[in-house]
C-alpha positions in Angstrom: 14.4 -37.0 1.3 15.2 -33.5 1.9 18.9 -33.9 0.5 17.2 -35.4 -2.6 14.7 -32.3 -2.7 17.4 -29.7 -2.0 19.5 -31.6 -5.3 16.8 -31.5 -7.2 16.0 -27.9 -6.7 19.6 -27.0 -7.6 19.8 -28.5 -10.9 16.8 -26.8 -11.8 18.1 -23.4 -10.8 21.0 -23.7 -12.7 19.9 -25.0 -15.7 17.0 -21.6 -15.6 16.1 -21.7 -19.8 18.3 -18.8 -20.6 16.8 -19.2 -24.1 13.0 -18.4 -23.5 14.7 -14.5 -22.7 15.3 -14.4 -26.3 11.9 -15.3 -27.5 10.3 -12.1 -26.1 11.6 -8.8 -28.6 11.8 -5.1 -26.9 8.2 -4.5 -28.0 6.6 -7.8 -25.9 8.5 -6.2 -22.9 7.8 -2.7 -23.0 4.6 -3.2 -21.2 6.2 -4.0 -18.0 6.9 -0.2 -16.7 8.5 1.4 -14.2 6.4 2.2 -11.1 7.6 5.4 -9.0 5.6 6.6 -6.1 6.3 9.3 -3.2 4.2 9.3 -0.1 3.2 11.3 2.6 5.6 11.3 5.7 1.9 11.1 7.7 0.7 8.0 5.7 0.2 5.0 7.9 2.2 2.6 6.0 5.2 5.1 5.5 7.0 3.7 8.5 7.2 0.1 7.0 7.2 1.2 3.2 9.0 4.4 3.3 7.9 7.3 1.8 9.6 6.8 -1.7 8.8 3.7 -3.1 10.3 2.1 -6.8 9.0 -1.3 -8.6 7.2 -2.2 -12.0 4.0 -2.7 -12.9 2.7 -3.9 -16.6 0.3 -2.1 -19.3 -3.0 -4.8 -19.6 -5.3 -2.5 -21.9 -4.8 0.3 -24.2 -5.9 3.2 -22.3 -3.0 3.5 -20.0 -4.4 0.7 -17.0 -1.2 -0.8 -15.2 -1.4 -3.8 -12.7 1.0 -3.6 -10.4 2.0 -5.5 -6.6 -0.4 -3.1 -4.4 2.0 -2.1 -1.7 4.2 -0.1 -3.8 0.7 2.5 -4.4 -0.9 2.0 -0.8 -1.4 5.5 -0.1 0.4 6.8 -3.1 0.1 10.8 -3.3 2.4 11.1 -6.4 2.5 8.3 -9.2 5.0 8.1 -12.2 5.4 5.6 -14.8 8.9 5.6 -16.9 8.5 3.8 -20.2 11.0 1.7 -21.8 12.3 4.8 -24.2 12.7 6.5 -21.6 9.5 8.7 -21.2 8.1 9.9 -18.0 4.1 9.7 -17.8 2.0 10.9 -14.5 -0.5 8.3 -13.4 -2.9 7.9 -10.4 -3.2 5.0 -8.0 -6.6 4.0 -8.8 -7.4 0.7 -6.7 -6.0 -1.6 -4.2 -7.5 -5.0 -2.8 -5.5 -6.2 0.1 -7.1 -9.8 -0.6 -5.5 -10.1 -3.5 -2.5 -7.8 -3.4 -3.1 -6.1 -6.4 -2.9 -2.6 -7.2 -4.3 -0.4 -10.3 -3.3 2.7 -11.7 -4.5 4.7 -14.9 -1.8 6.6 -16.9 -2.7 10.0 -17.3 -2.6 9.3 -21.0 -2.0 6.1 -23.6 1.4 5.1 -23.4 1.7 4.2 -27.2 2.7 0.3 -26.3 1.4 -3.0 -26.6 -0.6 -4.2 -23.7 0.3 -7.9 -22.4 -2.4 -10.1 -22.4 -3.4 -11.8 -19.3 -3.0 -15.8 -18.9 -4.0 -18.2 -16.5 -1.3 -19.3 -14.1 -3.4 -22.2 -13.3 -2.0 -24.6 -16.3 1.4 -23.6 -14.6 3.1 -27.1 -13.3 6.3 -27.4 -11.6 9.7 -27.0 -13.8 7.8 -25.0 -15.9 9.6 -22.2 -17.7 8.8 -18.7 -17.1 10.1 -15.0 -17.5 10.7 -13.1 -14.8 10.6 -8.8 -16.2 10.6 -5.9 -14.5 11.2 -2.9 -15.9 14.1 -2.1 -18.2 13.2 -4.1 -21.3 15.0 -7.6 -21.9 18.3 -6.5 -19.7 15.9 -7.1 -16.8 14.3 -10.0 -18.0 15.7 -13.4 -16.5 14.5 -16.9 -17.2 13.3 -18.9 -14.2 11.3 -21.8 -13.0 7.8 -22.9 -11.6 9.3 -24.4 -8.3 5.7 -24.8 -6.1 1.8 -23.5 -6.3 1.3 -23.6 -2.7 -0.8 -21.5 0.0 1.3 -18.3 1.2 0.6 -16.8 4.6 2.2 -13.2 5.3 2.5 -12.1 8.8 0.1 -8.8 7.7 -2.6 -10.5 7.8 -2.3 -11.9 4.0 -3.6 -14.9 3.3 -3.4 -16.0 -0.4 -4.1 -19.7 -1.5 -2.5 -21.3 -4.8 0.6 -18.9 -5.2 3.2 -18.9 -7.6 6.7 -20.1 -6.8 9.8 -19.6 -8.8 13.6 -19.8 -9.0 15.8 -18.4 -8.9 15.7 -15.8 -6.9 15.0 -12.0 -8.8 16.0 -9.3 -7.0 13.5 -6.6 -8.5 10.3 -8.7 -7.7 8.0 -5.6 -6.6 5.3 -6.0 -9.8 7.7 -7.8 -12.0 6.0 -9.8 -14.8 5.6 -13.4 -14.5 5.4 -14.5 -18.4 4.2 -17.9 -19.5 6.0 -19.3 -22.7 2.8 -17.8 -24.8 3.7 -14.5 -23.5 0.9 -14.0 -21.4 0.9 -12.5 -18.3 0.6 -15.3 -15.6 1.3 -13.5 -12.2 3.0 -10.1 -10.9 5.8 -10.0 -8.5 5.3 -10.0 -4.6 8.2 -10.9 -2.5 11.7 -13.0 -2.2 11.1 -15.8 0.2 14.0 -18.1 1.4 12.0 -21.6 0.9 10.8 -21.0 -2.7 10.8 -24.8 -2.7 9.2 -25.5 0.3 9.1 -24.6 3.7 12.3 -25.8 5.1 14.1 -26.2 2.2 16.4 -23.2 2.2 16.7 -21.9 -1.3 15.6 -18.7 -2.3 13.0 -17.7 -5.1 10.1 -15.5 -5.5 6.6 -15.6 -5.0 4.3 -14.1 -7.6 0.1 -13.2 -7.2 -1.5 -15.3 -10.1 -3.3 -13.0 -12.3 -6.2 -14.7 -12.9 -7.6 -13.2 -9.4 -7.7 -10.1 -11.3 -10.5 -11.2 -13.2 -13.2 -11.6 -10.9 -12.7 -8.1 -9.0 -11.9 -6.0 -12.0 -15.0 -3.9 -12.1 -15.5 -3.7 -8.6 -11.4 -2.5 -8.1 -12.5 0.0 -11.7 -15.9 0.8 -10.4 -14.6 1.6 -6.6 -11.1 1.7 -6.3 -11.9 -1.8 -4.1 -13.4 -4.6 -4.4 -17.1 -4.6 -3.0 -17.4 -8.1 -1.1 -17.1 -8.3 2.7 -13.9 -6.7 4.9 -12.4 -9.0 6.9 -11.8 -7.7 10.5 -8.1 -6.3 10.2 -6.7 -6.2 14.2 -3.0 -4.8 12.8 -1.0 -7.9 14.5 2.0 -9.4 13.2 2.6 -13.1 13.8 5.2 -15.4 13.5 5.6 -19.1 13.4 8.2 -20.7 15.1 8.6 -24.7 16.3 5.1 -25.3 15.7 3.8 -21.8 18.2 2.7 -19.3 16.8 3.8 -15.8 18.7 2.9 -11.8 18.1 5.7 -10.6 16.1 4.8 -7.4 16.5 1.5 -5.2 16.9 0.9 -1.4 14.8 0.8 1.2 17.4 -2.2 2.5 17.5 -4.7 -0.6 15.7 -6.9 -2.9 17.2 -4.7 -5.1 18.5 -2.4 -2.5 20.4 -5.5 -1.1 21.9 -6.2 -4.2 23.4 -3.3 -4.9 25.3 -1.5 -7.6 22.8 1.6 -6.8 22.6 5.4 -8.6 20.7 5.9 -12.4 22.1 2.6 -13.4 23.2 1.5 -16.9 22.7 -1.4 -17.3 20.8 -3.3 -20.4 21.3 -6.5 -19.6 20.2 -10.0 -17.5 18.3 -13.1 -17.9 20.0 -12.6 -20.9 22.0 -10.5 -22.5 19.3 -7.1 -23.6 19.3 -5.2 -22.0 16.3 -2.3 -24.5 14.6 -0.6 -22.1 12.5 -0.4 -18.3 10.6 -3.2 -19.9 8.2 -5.1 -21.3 10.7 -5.4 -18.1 12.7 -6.6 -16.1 10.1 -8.8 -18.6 9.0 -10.7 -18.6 12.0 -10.0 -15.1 12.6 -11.8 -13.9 9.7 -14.5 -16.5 10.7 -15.6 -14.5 13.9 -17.5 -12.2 11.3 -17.4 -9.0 9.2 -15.1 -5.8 9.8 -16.0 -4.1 13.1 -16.7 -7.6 15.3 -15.3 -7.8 18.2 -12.8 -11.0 18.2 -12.0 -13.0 21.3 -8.3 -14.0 21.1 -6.9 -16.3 23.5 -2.8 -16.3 24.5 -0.7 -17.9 27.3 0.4 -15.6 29.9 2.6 -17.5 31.9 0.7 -20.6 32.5 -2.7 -18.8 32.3 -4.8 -19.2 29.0 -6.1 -15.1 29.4 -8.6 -14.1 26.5 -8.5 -10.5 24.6 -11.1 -9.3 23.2 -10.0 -7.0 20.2 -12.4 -4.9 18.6 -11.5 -5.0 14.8 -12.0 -2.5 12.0 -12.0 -2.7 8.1 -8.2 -2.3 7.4 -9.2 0.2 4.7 -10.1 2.3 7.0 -6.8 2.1 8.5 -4.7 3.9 6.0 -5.0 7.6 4.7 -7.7 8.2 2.7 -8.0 11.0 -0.3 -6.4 9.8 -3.6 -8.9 7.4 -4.7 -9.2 4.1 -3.7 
């Protein structure tokens, strides 16, 4: 089965509709910009970010709003957007919602081009065409494939349900446009995963944040620079799946989970008494203990010894630098 899988994927990578690119003119795909943003040597995230960070985001409204993937802005101090003629515009990280993984920013003017319209990724089946753009008009624009809609769990804590799959594989995927064959926007660019397909079928794609979760949070992420629901207790622990165990990949000096002693190669086995079966799992029932700020019982395997930690969480927004304006 998985030979006839792994086939299948192939063909469909190869034959990527090379025609839909021309279908979109320069003007359709000057909204997707390019996204430059310096940060802080102090920031939190700069040690797993960097401090210079490059990707594209896309123009949705007329007044200069630009949604973009939010790591590239998490504690942006200095935001630039390059146009497809080649101007240079200031802008300002205005908002960032981890649940999601969007980010917002406001151009400090109009840019003078087309917005995209936003679609709905849900009508999305797979070995349905798309466009993948990032910035740099329709030289950066490659055709691609819907490949899966499946769950995504990210070892940060990231837990996002229904995302977009696609092949092949684009290199540039930080905010890229996903475009449906109406040329709406249908998703913006996240990562490059190795099992676009699915898990355990090695062939490389990307996965892209559908952009109708936008809609919901919009004025809150406008209103606030976030969205306004409940924080999930954040404990800053990396996990990592691996025959069926789940294992600390990695804790960030200094977070809740350092703090409390977990440290890279634990076992975890549990939340509160219940045995965790996976990445998903674990934050499922992590975020089930309660709001930002609980105190969450953790259970691993020290030697033979189930030992519990209690880890005292925090709202992961509290985490990072504060002062631009989200």
């Amino acid at each position: 089965m998985r030979i006839s899988t792994w086939l299948l994927a192939a063909l469909i990578f190869v034959t990527a509709p090379a025609a839909m690119t021309a279908e979109f003119d320069a003007a359709q795909l000057s909204a997707v910009v390019k996204v430059g943003v310096k940060v802080s040597g102090d920031a939190r995230s700069a040690a797993t970010l960097g401090t210079e960070r490059e990707g594209s985001g896309v123009l949705i409204d007329g007044e200069g709003l630009v949604l973009t993937i939010g790591y590239l802005i998490l504690e942006a101090e200095e935001t630039m957007l390059e146009l497809a003629d080649g101007r240079n515009i200031p802008a300002q990280a205005i908002a960032y919602d981890h649940e999601s993984g969007f980010g917002l920013l406001r151009a400090a003017k109009p840019l003078g081009v087309k917005p995209m319209a936003l679609g709905d990724s849900r009508a999305l089946r797979e070995r349905d065409p798309v466009l993948v753009a990032g910035h740099g008009g329709k030289d950066a624009a490659a055709p691609a494939y819907v490949v899966s809609r499946r769950e995504f769990a990210g070892p940060w804590e990231y837990l996002l349900e229904d995302a977009v799959f696609t092949a092949p594989a684009y290199s540039n995927f930080g905010g890229a446009a996903l475009i449906g064959i109406d040329g709406r926007l249908v998703g913006i660019g996240s990562l490059i995963v190795p099992d676009a397909v699915r898990p355990g079928v090695a062939l490389p794609g990307n996965m892209f944040v559908p952009v109708e979760k936008l809609t919901p949070i919009l004025a809150d992420l406008l209103a606030n620079g976030r969205n306004s629901g409940p924080r999930h207790p954040w404990i800053g622990l990396r996990s990592d799946e691996y025959r069926g165990h789940l294992f600390v990949a990695g804790v960030t000096p200094g977070a809740p989970a350092a703090r409390a002693g977990l440290k890279r190669g634990d076992l975890l086995i549990g939340v509160g008494g219940k045995p965790v079966t996976g990445m998903s799992d674990f934050y499922r029932k992590l975020w089930g203990t309660g709001g930002a700020g609980v105190i969450v019982p953790i259970q691993i395997l020290d030697g033979m010894t189930v030992r519990e930690v209690p880890v005292k969480s925090i709202d992961r927004y509290d985490w990072f630098k504060s002062g631009t304006t989200y």
